[in-house]
C-alpha positions, 0 to 999 in steps of 0.5 A: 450581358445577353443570356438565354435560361433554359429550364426556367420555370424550375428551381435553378434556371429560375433562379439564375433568371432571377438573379440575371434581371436584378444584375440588369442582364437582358434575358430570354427564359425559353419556357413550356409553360409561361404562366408558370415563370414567375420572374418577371422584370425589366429586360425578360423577353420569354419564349414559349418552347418544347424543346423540340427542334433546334430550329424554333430555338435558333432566335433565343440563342442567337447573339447571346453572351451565354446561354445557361441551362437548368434542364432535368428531369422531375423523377427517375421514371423521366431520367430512364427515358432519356429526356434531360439529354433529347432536351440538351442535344435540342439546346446544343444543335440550336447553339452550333447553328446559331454560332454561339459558344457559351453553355453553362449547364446544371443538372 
């Protein structure tokens, strides 16, 4: 399978990323920081985003069988900002522009 994480660098979505490449999926772990994705394997392609338009996210959703998101917030301060649902609403534009239909969300 083809699959995007987003939210990688952090526990879920690396995880998935993790046991995506050991199943021998092809990955795309769309990511703020690369140095702090510590998967790494045969079939990871990493995509350095954040988050900001659906635009720059068309690319990694693009012809995927699913795309999977671990997107959250670090601590309450962030959840009343409102920024895990401006992240998704991000995600989702950039799936409906792309034509792909698959979304598993964690959160």
């Amino acid at each position: 399978m083809k699959l995007t994480v987003f939210g990688a660098t952090g526990g879920v979505g690396g995880e998935a990323v993790r046991q995506a490449l050991a199943a021998g999926h092809e990955v795309t772990a769309v990511v703020r920081d690369p140095a702090r994705l510590d998967a790494r394997g045969t079939g990871l392609e990493v995509v350095r985003s954040a988050l900001e338009s659906p635009d720059e996210l068309v690319a990694a959703v693009a012809g995927r069988d699913a795309v999977l998101s671990g997107l959250g917030v670090a601590n309450k301060a962030q959840a009343r900002t409102g920024l895990a649902e401006r992240l998704t609403r991000t995600v989702l534009a950039a799936l409906a522009a792309a034509g792909t239909r698959r979304l598993v969300v964690v959160s």
